[in-house]
ZAMARGU-4260 file (C-alpha; in steps of 0.2 Angstrom, whole numbers, plus 5000, padded with zeros to 4 digits):
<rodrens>
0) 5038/4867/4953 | 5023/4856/4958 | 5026/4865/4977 | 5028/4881/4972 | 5023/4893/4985
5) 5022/4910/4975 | 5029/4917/4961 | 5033/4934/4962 | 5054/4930/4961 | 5052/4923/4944
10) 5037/4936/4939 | 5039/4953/4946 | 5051/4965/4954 | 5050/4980/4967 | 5060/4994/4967
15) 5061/5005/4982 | 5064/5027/4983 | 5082/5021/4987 | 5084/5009/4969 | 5085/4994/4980
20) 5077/4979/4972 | 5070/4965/4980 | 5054/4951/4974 | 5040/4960/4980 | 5033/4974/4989
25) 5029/4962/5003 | 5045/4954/5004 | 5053/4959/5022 | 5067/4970/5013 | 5080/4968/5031
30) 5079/4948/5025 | 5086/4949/5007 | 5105/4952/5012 | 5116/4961/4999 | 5106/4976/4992
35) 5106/4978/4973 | 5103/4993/4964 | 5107/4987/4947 | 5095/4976/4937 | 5105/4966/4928
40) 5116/4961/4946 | 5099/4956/4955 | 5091/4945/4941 | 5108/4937/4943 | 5110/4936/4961
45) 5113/4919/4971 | 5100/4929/4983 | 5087/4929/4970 | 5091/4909/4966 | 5090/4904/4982
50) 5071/4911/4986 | 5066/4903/4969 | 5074/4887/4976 | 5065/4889/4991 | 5048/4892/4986
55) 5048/4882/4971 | 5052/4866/4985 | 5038/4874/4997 | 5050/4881/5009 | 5045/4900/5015
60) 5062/4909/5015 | 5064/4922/5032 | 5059/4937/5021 | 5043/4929/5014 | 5036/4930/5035
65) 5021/4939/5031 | 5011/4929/5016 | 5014/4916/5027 | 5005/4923/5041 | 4991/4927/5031
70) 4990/4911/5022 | 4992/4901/5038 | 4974/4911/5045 | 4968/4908/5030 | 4966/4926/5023
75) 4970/4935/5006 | 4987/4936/5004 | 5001/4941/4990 | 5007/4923/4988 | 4990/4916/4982
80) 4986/4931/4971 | 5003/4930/4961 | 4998/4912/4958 | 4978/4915/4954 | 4986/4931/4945
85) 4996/4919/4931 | 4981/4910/4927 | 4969/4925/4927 | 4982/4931/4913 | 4983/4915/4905
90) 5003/4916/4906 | 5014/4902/4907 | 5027/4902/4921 | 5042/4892/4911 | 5041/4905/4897
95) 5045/4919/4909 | 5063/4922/4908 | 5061/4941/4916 | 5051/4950/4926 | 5033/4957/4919
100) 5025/4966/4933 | 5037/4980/4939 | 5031/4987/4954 | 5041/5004/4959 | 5044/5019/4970
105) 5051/5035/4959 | 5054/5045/4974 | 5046/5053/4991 | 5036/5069/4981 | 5022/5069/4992
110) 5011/5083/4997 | 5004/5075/5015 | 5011/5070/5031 | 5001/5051/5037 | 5002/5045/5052
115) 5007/5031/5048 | 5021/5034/5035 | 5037/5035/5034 | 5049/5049/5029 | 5055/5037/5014
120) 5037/5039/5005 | 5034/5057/5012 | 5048/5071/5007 | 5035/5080/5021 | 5037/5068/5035
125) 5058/5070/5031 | 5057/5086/5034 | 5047/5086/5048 | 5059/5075/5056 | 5072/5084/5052
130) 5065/5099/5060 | 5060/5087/5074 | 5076/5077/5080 | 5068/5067/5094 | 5056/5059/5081
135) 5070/5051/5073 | 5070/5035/5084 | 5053/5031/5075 | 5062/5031/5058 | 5076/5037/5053
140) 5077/5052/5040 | 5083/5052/5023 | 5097/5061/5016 | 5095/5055/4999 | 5083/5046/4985
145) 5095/5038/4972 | 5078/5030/4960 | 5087/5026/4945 | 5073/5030/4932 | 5082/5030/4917
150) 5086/5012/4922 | 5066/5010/4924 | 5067/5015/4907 | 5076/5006/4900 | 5071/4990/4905
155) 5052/4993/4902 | 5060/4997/4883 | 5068/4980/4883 | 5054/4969/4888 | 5036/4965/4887
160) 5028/4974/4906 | 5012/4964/4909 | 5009/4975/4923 | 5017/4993/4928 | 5013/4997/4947
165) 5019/5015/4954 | 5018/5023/4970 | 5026/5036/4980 | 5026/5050/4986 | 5010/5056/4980
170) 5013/5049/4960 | 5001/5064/4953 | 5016/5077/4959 | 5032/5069/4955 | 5041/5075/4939
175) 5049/5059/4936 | 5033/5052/4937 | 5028/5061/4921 | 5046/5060/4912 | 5042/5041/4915
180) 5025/5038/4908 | 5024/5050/4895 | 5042/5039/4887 | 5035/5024/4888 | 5017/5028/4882
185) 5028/5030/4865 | 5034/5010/4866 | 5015/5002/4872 | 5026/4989/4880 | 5017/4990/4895
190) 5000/4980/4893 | 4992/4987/4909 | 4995/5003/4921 | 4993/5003/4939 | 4995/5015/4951
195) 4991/5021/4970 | 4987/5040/4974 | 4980/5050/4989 | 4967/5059/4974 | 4970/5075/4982
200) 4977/5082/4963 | 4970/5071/4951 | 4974/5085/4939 | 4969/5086/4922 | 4989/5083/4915
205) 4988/5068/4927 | 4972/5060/4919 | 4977/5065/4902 | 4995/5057/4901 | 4987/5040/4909
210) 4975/5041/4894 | 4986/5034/4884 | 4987/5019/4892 | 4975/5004/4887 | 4970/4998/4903
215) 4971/5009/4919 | 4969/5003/4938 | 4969/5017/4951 | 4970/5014/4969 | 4964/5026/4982
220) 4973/5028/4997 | 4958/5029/5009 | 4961/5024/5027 | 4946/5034/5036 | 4931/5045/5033
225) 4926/5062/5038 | 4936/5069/5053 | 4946/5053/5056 | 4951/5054/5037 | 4958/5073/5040
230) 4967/5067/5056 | 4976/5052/5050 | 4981/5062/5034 | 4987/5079/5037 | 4985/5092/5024
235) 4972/5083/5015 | 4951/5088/5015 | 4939/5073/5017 | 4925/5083/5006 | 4938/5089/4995
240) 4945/5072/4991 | 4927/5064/4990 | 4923/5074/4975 | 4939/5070/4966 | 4939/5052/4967
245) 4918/5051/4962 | 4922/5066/4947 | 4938/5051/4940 | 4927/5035/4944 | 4911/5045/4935
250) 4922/5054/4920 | 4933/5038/4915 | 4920/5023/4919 | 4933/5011/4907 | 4947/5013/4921
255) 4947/4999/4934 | 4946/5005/4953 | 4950/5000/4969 | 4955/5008/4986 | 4969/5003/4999
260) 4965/5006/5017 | 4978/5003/5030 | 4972/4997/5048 | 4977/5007/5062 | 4972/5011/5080
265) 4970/5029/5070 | 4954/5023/5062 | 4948/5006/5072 | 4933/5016/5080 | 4929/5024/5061
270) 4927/5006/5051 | 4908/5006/5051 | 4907/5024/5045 | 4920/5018/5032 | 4910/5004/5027
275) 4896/5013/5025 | 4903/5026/5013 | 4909/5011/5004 | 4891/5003/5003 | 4882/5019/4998
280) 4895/5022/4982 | 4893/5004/4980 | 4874/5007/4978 | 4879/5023/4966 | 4884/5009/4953
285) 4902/5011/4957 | 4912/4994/4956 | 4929/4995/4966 | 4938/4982/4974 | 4944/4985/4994
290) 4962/4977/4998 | 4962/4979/5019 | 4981/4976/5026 | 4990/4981/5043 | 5000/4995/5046
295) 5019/4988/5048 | 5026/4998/5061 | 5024/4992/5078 | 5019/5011/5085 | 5003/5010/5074
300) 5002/4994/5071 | 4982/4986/5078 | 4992/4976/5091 | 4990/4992/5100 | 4973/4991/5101
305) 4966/4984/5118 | 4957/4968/5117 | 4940/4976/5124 | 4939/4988/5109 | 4943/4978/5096
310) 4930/4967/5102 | 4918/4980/5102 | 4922/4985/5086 | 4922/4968/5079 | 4903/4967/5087
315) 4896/4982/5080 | 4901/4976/5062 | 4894/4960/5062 | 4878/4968/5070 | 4877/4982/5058
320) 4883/4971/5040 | 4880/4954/5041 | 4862/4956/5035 | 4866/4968/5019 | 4871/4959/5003
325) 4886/4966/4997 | 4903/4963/4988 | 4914/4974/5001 | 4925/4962/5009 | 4918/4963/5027
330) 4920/4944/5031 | 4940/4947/5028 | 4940/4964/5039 | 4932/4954/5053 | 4943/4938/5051
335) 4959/4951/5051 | 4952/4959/5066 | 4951/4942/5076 | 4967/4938/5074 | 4975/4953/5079
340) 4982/4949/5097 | 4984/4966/5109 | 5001/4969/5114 | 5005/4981/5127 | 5022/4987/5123
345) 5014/4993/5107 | 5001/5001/5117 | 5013/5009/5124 | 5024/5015/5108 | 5007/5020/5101
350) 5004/5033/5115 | 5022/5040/5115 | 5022/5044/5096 | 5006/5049/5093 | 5006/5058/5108
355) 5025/5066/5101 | 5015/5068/5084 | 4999/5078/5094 | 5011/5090/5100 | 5021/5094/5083
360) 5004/5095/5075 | 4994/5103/5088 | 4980/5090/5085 | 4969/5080/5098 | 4966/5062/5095
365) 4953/5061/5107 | 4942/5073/5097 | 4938/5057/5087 | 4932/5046/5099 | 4931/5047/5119
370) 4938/5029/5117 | 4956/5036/5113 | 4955/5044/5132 | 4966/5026/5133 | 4978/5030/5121
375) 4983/5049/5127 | 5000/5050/5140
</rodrens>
């Protein structure tokens, strides 16, 4: 496998709110073909063998488009780290017969409605959709979650789990959540505990079931600060999550910490005032890790951004950042801002479904910043 591109197919395994299974989180899900549900039938599938074939021969199969992308610029991407990730764990590929990082979606709990989500991850957003039809023909609504946890179970209970990743929903409010980690706490099969959470409930029988987990990763879902931050994720208190996530970071300094921030035209015009709340808990004596990546749908996607602005923008970071020593990833930010490229039929979309969104809502999105007077119908 001297050509081998990434991994992940021989390493890990994602699986969705709807039980389908794929390679990776990443991994373009509409490529795959025949959906799996069972874990045995995928680990088996000839679709599973012929991406392996693929990428152990240096050939980027259709549903592996957007590591490529990011490799071909020259940025951070998922197929470098699951490589750099098998030597950071001093592990050998050819003694990997099954997956060891599971990475999976119990269900759509969730107790906030982002902009930029999906009614997949946000029961909320479903039935916000539901309620409103002509929002359907952003995404459609679903009618079921068929996460087979028992099936989870199962397999964690069978094999050695280098890595456990869950998300949502909002992980800190899903029963099945719990019924998960507290059964296989009792097996310590899983080496290392991952998981992502808006910390708007980092309550204490959260805290105190992940306790019983060697090593811990959390990840805060973070995509704005202040107003933006209340715009883009409806129900949820700037201030409020603030305090929660310095109170974790200050109670459990052992955990590891790192904070996921999706780039939209929601906070473009806030990235400087994000960076700096980064800098200043930086400077606290915090460490945390910042992983930057673009929203996927096309109606709030960057794209959207006018070329003008994101040239500002891109302006008033280097101006304000290249000087100050730090370990924030702002040359990556700026490199994934350059290579955006403005499209006007996203514009477009943007202002349609934000402007849908405003009206649901009852909510301005030029109060943020008398830039957006561009993006309102």
């Amino acid at each position: 496998m001297n050509k081998l591109i990434c991994n992940a197919p021989h390493t890990s395994m994602f699986i969705n709110q709807q039980n389908n299974i794929f390679p990776c989180c990443v991994f373009d899900q509409s490529k795959f073909g025949k959906r799996y549900t069972s874990i045995d039938e995928y680990l088996k599938s000839p679709e599973l063998s012929d991406i392996k074939r693929k990428l152990e021969t240096g050939i980027w199969p259709k549903g592996c488009h957007r590591c490529k992308y990011k490799q071909d610029i020259g940025i951070d991407n998922d197929a470098d780290n699951y490589l750099n990730k098998i030597k950071k764990d001093n592990l050998d590929l050819n003694q990997i017969l099954r997956p060891i990082y599971l990475d999976i979606r119990p269900g759509s709990d969730c107790n906030l409605k982002c902009r930029m989500c999906f009614p997949t991850a946000s029961n909320l957003i479903n039935e916000e959709f539901l309620k409103n039809p002509s929002m359907q023909k952003w995404h459609p609504i679903v009618n079921n979650y068929d996460f087979d946890m028992d099936q989870v179970i199962d397999f964690i209970q069978n094999n050695k789990i280098h890595t456990l990743k869950i998300l949502g929903g909002e992980p800190t409010i899903d029963k099945n959540v719990f019924k998960l980690l507290n059964e296989i706490s009792k097996y310590k099969k899983v080496q290392h505990l991952r998981f992502t959470t808006n910390a708007t409930n980092l309550n204490k029988k959260f805290k105190t079931v992940i306790s019983n987990f060697d090593k811990v990763t959390i990840h805060f879902s973070l995509d704005g600060v202040y107003e933006t931050y209340n715009y883009i994720r409806t129900n949820a208190n700037f201030k409020k999550v603030e305090k929660n996530i310095i109170n974790i970071m200050r109670e459990q300094p052992s955990f590891k910490y790192a904070f996921n921030i999706v780039l939209t035209p929601y906070n473009i015009f806030n990235l400087s005032d994000m960076l700096y709340w980064f800098l200043n808990l930086e400077k606290e004596g915090y460490t945390f890790h910042l992983d930057f990546n673009h929203s996927v749908a096309n109606y709030t996607n960057l794209s959207a951004i006018k070329n003008k602005h994101r040239y500002e923008v891109i302006k008033e970071i280097e101006k304000k950042f290249s000087s100050i020593d730090t370990d924030l990833k702002i040359d990556y930010l700026i490199t994934l801002l350059k290579n955006i490229s403005h499209l006007k039929k996203n514009t477009n979309l943007f202002i349609k479904y934000n402007s849908e969104l405003d009206n649901i809502r009852k909510t301005s999105l030029k109060k943020l910043d008398n830039r957006f007077v561009d993006y309102i119908e």
